[in-house]
N, C-alpha and C positions, 0 to 999 in steps of 0.2 A: 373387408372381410374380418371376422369378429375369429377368435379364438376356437369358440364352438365351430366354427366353420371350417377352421385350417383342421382339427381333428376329427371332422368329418369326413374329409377330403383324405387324412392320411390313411384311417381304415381303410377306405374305398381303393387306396392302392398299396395296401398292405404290405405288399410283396417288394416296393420300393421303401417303405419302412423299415420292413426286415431287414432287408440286406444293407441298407444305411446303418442301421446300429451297428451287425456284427461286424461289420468292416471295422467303424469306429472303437468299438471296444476290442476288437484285434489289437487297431493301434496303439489304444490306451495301456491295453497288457503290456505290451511291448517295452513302449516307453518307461510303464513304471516298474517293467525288469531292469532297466539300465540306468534307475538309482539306485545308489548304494546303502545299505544299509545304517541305521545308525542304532549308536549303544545307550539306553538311558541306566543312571543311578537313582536313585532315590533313599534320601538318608534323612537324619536328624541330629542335629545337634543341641544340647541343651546346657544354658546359665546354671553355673551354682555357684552355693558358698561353701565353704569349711564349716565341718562340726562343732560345735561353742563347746567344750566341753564344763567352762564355769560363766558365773556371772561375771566376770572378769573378760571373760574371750566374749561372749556375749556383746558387752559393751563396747568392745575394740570394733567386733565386724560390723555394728550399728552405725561408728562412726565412717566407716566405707560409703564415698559417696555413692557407689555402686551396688549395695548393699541389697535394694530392691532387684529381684533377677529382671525381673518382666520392664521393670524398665531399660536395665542392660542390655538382653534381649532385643529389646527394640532399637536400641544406641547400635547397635552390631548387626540388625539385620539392613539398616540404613549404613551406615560400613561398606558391610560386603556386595551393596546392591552399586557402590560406585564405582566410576570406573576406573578410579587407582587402585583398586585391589582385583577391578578384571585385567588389567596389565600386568598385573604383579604376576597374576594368574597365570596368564596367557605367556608372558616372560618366561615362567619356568618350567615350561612344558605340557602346559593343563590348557583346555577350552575354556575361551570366556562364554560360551554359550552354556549362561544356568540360568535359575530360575531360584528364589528364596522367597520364602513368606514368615509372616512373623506370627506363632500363636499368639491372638487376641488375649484368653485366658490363662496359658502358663506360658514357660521362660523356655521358647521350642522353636528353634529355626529351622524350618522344613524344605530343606534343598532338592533340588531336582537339577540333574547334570545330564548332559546329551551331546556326545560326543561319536568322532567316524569310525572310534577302535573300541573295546573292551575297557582295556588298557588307561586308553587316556581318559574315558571317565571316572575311573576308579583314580587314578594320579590326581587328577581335577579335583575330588573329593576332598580328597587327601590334603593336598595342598589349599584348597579352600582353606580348611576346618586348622590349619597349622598357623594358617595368615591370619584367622581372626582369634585365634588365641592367643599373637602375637601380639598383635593391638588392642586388645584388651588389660594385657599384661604392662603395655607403654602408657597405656591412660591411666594407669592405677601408679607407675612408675613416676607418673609427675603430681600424684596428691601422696607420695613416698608412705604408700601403704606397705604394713609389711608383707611379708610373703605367706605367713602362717592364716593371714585375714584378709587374704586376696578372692576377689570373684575369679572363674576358671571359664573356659569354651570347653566341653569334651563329647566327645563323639559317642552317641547314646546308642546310636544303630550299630555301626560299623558292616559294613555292606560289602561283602566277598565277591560276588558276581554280579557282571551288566545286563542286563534283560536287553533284545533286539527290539528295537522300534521301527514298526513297519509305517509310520505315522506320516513319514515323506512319501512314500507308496502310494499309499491309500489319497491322499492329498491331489498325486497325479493322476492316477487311476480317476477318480470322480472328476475331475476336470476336466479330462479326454470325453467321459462319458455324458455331461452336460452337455459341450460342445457339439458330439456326436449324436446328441437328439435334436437340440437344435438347426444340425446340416441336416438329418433324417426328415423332418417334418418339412423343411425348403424345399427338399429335392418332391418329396411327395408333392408338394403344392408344384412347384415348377413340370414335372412328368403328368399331371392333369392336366394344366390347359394345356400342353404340347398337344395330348391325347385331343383335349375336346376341341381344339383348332383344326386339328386333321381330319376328323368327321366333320364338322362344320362344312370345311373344306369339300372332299367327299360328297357332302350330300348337296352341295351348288352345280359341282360338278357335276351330278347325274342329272339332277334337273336341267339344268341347263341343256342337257342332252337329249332327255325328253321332248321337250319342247321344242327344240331345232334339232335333227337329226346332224344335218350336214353343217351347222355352223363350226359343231365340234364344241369340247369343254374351254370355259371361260380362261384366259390369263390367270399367270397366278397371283399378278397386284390388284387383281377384279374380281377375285374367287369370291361365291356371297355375295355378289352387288350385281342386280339385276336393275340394267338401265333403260330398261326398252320400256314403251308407253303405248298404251293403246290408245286411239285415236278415232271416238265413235264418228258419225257422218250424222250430220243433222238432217232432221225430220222433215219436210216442208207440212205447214198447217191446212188443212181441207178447209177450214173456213174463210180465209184470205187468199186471193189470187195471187198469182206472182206475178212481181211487178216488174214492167221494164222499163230499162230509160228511154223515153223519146226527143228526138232534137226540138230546142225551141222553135224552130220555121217550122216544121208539120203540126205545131199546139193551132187548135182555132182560137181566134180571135174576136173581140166585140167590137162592133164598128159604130160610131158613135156620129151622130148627124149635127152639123155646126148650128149654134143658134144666134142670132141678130142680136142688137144691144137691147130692142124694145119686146123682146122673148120671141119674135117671127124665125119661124123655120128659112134657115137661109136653102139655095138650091144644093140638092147632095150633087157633089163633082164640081161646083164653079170656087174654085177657092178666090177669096178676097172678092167676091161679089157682093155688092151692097143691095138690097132689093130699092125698087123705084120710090116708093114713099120716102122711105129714109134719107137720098138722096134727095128731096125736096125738099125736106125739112134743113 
C-alpha cells in the first residue's frame, strides 16, 4: 500500500481521522501547558578603544596588541563560548544556557540568554558581560598595557526586561501533533479492513445460506471459503456400445487341426496317431 492509498483510505473514514487528531492535539495542548515557561535576553556587547587624543596617544594604543577590536571581539567571543567561563557563569548564579556569536564585520558580540526566571536571565547577562571584561582586562594585564590605552568589553544594549519564550511550548505542541497524525492515519487504516473483513464476512455468510438453507452460516475460521465441489456424471457416447467384461471360458475359440510331418492331415480326435504310410516308411 503506497502513500496515496493510506490517504485514500483515511478520507473514506474521515470520522476516525477526526476524532484521532482532536484527541491527539487535546493531548499535545496539555502537555505543552505543563512546560514551564522560559525567559530570553537578547543583548550586545561591543569592543573598543580609548579616544587618542594626540599623536602621541595614538601611537601608544597602536602599540596594543589588542588594538584591532574585530580581532578582540573575536578572541572574546571564543572566551566566553568556553566552558570555563560557563562555570564561572553558572557558579554565581547565572544559566550557562547562552548562545554568542561574533559580528563578522564589526567588533559586536550578540548574546542571547535563556533562562527559567526573568531574573536569572538578566543576572546571566550581567555576569556574562562583567566575566569578559574581566578577561580582557588580565590579557592586556600581562603585555602591562596601561590603563588609559586599554581595550574595554561594554554593554552597548543593556536590556531591562526578559521577553517569554514559548519556544519549549511550541516544540511540544508540534510533536504531540506529528505523532497524533501519524496514530490518526494507523487507526483509519486499521478501522477499514476491520470494516471491510466484516462485510466480506457477512456476505459468505449469507451466501452460504442461500445455497443451503438448513446447513446454516459457515464457521467463523471458514467464513469466505467455500469447499464444496460439483461433481458432473459422465455422458456415455451413442456411437460406441458399452462394453462389458466377459469371463475367458465363455470367449470362443479357434480350433486348429493337427498336421503330419509330411504336411497329411492327421485324424481330428486321435492324438499321437501316426497315419499308415508314415508308419511304413
Amino acid at each position: 500500500m503506497d502513500l496515496f492509498g493510506i490517504f485514500r483510505i483515511a478520507f473514506r473514514r474521515w470520522y476516525v481521522l477526526a476524532a484521532a487528531l482532536v484527541a491527539t492535539g487535546l493531548l499535545g495542548f496539555l502537555a505543552a501547558s505543563q512546560v514551564a515557561p522560559s525567559y530570553s535576553v537578547n543583548g550586545v556587547l561591543v569592543v573598543n578603544i580609548p579616544y587618542a587624543q594626540d599623536e602621541a596617544a595614538a601611537a601608544r594604543l597602536a602599540g596594543n596588541p589588542y588594538f584591532d577590536t574585530r580581532t578582540a571581539a573575536s578572541v572574546m567571543g571564543s572566551i566566553a563560548d568556553s566552558p570555563d567561563v560557563r562555570d564561572v557563569v553558572g557558579k554565581a548564579g547565572g544559566s550557562p544556557d547562552y548562545v554568542i556569536n561574533v559580528d563578522s564585520g564589526r567588533p559586536l558580540l550578540l548574546i542571547t540568554i535563556t533562562g527559567k526566571t526573568a531574573q536569572s536571565s538578566l543576572s546571566t547577562y550581567s555576569l556574562l558581560w562583567k566575566e569578559l571584561d574581566r578577561r580582557m582586562q588580565a590579557l592586556q594585564d600581562v603585555k602591562q598595557i596601561p590603563a588609559q590605552f586599554r581595550v574595554t568589553v561594554d554593554d552597548a544594549l543593556q536590556p531591562k526586561e526578559a521577553a517569554i519564550s514559548s519556544g519549549s511550548r511550541t516544540k511540544v505542541l508540534l510533536a504531540a501533533l506529528a505523532i497524533g497524525v501519524v496514530l490518526a492515519l494507523g487507526s483509519s487504516v486499521y478501522v477499514d479492513y476491520l470494516l471491510r473483513r466484516r462485510s466480506v464476512r457477512a456476505a459468505a455468510s449469507a451466501a452460504a445460506a442461500t445455497a443451503d438453507p438448513a446447513a446454516g452460516p459457515p464457521p467463523d475460521d471458514a467464513a469466505g471459503v467455500d469447499d464444496r465441489r460439483i461433481e458432473w456424471p459422465e455422458e456415455k457416447s451413442a456411437s460406441r456400445p458399452e462394453r462389458t467384461a466377459t469371463p475367458l471360458s465363455d470367449q470362443p475359440t479357434r480350433k486348429f487341426r493337427p498336421v503330419g510331418v509330411n504336411g497329411t492331415v492327421a485324424r481330428s480326435g486321435a492324438r499321437g496317431d501316426v497315419p499308415e504310410a508314415e508308419r511304413a516308411q
